[in-house]
DONUSE-975445 format. One line per field, with one value per residue: residue number from 1; residue in three letters; x, y, z of N, C-alpha, C, O in turn. Coordinates in steps of 0.1 Angstrom, whole numbers. Layout:
BEGIN
pos <- [NUM:...];
code <- [ALA:...];
npx <- [X:...];
npy <- [Y:...];
npz <- [Z:...];
capx <- [X:...];
capy <- [Y:...];
capz <- [Z:...];
cpx <- [X:...];
cpy <- [Y:...];
cpz <- [Z:...];
opx <- [X:...];
opy <- [Y:...];
opz <- [Z:...];
***
This chain:
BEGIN
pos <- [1:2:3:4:5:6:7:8:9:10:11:12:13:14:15:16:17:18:19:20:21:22:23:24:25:26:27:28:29:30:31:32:33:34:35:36:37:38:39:40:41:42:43:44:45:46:47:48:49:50:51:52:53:54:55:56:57:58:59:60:61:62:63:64:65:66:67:68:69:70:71:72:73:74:75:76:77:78:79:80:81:82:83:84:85:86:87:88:89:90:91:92:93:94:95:96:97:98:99:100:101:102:103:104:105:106:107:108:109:110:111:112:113:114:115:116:117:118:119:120:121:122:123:124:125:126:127:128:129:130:131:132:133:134:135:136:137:138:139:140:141:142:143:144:145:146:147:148:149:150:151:152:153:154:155:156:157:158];
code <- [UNK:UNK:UNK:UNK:UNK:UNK:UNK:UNK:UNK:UNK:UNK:UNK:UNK:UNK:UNK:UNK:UNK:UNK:UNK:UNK:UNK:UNK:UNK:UNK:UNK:UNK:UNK:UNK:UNK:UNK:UNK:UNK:UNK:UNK:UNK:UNK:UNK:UNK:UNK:UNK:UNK:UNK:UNK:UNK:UNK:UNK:UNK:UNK:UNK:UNK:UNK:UNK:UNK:UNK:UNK:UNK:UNK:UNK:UNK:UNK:UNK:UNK:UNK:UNK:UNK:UNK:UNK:UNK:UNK:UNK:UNK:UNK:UNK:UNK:UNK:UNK:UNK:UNK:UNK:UNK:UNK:UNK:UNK:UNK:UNK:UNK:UNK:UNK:UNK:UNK:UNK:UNK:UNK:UNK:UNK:UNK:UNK:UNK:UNK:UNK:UNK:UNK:UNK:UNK:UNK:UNK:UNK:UNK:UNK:UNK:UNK:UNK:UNK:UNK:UNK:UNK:UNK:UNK:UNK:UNK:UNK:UNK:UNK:UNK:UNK:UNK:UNK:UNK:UNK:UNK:UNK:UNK:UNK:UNK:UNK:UNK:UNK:UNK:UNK:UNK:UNK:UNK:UNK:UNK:UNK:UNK:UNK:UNK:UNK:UNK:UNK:UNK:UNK:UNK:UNK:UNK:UNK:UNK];
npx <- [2701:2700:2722:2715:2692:2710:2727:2707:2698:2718:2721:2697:2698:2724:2711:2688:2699:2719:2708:2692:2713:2723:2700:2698:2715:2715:2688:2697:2699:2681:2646:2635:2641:2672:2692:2677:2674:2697:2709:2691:2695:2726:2717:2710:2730:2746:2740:2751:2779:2807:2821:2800:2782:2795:2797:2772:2764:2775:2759:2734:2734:2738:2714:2698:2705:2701:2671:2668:2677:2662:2636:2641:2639:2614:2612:2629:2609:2587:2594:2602:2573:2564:2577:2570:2544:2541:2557:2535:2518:2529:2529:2498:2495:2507:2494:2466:2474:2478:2475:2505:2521:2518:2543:2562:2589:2600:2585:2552:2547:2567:2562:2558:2569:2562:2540:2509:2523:2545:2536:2517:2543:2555:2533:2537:2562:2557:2539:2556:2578:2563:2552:2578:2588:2568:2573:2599:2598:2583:2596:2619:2619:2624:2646:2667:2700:2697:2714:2728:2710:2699:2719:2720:2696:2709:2727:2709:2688:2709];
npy <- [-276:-303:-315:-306:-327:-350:-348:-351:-379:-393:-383:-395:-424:-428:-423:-437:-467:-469:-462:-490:-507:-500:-510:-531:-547:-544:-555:-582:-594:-579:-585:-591:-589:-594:-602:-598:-568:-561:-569:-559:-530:-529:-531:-510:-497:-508:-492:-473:-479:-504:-518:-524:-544:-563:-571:-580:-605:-625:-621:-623:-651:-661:-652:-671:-696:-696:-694:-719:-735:-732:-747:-770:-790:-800:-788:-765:-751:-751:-733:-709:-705:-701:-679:-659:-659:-649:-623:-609:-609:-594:-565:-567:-562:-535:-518:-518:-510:-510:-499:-489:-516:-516:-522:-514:-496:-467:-438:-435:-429:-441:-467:-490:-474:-456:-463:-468:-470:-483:-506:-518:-518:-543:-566:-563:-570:-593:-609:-605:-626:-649:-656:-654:-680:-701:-699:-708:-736:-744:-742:-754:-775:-808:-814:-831:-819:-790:-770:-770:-761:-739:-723:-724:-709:-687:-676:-677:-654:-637];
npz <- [1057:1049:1067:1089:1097:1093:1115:1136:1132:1135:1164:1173:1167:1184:1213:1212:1207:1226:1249:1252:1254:1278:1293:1284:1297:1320:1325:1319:1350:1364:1359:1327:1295:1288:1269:1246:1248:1248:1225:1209:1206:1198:1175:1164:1169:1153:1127:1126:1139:1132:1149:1168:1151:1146:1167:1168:1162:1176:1202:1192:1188:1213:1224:1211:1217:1244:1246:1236:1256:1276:1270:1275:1296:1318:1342:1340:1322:1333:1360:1345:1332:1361:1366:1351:1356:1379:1377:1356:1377:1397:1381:1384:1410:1410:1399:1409:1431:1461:1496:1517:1535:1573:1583:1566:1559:1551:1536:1526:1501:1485:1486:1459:1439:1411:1402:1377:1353:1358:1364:1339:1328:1334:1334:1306:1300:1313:1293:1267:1277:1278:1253:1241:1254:1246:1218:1219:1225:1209:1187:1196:1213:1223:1199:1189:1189:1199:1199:1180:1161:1170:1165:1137:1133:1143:1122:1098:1100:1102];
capx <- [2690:2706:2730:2705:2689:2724:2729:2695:2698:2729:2718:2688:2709:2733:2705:2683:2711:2732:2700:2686:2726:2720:2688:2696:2725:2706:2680:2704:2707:2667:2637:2632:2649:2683:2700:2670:2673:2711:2709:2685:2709:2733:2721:2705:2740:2753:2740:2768:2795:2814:2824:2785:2778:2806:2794:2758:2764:2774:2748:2720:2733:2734:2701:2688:2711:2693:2657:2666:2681:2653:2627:2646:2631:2602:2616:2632:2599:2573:2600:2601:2565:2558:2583:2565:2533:2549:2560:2526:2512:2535:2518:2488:2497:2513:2486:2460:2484:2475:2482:2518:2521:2524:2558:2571:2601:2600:2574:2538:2553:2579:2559:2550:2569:2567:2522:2502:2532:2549:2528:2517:2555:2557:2526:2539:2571:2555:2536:2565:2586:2551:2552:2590:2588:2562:2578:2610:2593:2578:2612:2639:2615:2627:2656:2686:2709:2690:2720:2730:2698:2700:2732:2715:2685:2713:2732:2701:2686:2719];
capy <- [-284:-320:-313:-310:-342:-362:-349:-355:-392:-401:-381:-405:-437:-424:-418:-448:-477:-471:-468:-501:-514:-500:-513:-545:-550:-543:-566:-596:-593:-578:-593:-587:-597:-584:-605:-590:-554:-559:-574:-545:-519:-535:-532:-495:-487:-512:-483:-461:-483:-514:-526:-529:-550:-573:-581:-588:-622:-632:-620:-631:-669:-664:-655:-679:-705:-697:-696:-732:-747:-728:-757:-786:-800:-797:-778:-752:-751:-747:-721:-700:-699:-694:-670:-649:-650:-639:-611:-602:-607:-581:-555:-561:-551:-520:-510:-520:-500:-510:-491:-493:-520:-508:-529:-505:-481:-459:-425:-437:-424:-446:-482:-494:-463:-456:-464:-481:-474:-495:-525:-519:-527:-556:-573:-562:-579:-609:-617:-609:-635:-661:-656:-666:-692:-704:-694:-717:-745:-750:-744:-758:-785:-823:-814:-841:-809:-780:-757:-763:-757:-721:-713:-723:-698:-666:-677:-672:-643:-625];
capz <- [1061:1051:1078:1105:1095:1092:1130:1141:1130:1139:1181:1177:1167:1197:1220:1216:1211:1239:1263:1250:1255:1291:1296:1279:1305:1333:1325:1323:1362:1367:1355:1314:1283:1284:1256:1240:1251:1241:1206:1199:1213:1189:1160:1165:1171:1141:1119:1130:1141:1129:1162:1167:1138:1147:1180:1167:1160:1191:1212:1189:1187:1228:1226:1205:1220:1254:1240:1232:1263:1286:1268:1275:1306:1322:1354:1337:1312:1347:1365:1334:1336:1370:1367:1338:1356:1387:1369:1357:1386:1403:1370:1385:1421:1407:1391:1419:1443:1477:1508:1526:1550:1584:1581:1555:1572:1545:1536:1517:1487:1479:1481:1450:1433:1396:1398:1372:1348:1362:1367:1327:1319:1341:1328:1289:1299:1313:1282:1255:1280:1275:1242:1240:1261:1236:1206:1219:1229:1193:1176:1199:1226:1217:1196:1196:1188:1200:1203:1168:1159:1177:1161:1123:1127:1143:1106:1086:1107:1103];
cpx <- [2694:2715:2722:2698:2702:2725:2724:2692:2709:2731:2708:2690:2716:2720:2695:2692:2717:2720:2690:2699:2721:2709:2692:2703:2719:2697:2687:2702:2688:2655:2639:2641:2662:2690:2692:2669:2692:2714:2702:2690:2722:2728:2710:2718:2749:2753:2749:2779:2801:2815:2810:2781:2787:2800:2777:2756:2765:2765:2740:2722:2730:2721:2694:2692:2700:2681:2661:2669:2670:2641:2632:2640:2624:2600:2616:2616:2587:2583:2597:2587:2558:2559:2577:2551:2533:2550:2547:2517:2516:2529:2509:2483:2500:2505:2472:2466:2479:2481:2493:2511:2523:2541:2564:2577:2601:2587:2566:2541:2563:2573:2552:2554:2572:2547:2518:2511:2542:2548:2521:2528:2558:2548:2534:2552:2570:2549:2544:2573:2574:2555:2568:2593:2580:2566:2591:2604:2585:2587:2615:2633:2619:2636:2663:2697:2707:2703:2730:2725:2698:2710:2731:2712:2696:2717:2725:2694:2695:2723];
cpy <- [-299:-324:-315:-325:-353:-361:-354:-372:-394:-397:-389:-416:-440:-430:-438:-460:-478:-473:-484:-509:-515:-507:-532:-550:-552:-553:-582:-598:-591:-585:-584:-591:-588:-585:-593:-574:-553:-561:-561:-531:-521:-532:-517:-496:-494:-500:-476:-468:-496:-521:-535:-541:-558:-580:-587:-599:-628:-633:-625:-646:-669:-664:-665:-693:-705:-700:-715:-740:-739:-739:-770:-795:-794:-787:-767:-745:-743:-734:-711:-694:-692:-682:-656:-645:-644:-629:-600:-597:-594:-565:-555:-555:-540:-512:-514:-506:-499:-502:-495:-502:-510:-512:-516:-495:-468:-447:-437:-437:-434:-459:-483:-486:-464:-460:-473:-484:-489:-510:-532:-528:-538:-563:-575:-574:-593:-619:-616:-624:-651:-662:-662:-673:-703:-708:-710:-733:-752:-750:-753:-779:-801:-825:-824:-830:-796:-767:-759:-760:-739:-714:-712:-711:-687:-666:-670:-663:-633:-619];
cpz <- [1062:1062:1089:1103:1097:1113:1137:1140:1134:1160:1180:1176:1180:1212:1223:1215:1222:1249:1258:1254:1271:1298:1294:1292:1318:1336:1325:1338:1368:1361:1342:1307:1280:1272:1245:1233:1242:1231:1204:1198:1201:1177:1157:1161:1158:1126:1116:1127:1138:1140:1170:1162:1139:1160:1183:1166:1170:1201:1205:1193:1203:1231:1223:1215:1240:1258:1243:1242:1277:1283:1271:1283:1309:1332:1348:1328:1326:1356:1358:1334:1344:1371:1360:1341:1371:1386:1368:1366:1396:1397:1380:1400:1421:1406:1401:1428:1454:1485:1512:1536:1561:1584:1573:1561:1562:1543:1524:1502:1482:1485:1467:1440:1418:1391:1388:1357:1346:1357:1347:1326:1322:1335:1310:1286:1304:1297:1270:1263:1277:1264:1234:1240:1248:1220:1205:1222:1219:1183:1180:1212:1215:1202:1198:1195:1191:1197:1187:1160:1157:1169:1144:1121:1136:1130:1100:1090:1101:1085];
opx <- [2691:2716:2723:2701:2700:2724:2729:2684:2707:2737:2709:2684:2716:2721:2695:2692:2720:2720:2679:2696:2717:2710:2690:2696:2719:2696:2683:2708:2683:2660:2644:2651:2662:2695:2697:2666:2696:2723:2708:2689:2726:2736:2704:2720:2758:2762:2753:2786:2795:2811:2810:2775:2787:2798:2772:2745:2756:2763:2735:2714:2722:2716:2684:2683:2695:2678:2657:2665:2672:2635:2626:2636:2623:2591:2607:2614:2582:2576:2590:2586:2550:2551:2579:2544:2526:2545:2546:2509:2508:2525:2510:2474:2496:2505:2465:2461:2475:2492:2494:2500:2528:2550:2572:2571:2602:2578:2572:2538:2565:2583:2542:2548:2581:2542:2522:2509:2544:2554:2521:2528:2564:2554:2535:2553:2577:2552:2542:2575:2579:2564:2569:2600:2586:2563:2592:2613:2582:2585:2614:2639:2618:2633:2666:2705:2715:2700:2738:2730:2696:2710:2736:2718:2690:2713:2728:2690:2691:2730];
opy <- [-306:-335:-325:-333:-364:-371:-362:-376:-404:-403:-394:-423:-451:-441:-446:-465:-488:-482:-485:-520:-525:-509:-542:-558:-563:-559:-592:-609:-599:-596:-572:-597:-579:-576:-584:-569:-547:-554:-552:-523:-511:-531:-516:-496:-488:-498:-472:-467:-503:-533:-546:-548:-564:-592:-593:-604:-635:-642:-635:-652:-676:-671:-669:-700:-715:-705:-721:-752:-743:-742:-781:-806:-782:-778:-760:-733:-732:-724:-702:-682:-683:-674:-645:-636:-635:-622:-590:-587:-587:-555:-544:-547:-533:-501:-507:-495:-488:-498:-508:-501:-498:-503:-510:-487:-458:-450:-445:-445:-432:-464:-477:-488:-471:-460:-484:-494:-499:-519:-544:-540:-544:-571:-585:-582:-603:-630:-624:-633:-662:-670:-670:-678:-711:-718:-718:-742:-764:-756:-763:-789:-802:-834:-826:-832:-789:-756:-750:-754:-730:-702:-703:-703:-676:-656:-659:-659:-623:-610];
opz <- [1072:1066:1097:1111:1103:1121:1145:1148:1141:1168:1191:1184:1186:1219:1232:1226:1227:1257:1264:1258:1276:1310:1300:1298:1325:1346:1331:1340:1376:1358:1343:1313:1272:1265:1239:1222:1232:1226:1198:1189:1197:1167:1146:1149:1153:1117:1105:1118:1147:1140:1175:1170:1128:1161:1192:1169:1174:1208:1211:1199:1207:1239:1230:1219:1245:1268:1253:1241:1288:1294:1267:1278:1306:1332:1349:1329:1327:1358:1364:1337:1341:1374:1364:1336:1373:1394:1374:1366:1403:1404:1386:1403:1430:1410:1394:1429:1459:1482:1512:1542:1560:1587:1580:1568:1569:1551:1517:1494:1470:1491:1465:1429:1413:1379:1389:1351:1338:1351:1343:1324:1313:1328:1304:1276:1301:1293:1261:1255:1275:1262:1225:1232:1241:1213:1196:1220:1220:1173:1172:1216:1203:1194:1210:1204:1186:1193:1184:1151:1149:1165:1137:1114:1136:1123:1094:1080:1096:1083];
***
């Protein structure tokens, strides 16, 4: 019986780490928090593996180190946001789910695909990125050193 438990945890370690790696990765490049998705992928999988747990450090300080230079100016500070309610605003088209354009070359089926799912996770992920944005902007905003700042709190995190 302790056997199947040992397996059973170390296929659900396996199972959710790597697709949060994957996911994280992906999100670097798509909308959503990939450092995020990738640090947490990381340290699922630090349970298991050493090589894991080595490369957690680095990605957190990237993270934090990014949090910190996204509040710097004002530009980047109002992009960020538009950007986040952009985001949710896309949620609430999903989840609305208007008719195909006539424009759309493709079948009825395939605008908008994935429904009010969707549009949930888009809004969920606009306001954890608010709430970031926020978060950094009360740590890291009007800093003289922000990015050694960033690299303090991955130290004492870690």
């Amino acid at each position: 019986m302790g056997s199947r438990s040992v397996v059973a945890r170390r296929v659900t370690i396996e199972v959710v780490g790597w697709t949060l790696v994957v996911v994280g990765i992906a999100a670097l490049i798509l909308p959503g928090p990939g450092l995020l998705g990738l640090f947490a992928g990381l340290a699922v999988l630090s349970q298991q593996y050493d090589w894991a747990e080595r490369r957690l450090a680095p990605v957190k300080a990237a993270a934090y180190k990014s949090a910190a230079d996204s509040v710097q100016t004002w530009p980047r500070i109002i992009a960020s946001c538009t950007g986040t309610l952009v985001l949710a605003a896309f949620g609430v088209v999903w989840i609305v789910g208007p008719d195909a354009p006539r424009w759309w070359p493709l079948r009825d089926s395939w605008w908008l695909i994935g429904g009010w799912g969707t549009g949930v996770t888009l809004i969920a992920s606009g306001i954890f990125a608010l709430v970031v944005i926020v978060w950094s902007f009360k740590r890291f905003r009007g800093l003289e050193d922000h990015e050694a700042e960033a690299e303090a709190i991955a130290r004492k995190d870690g």
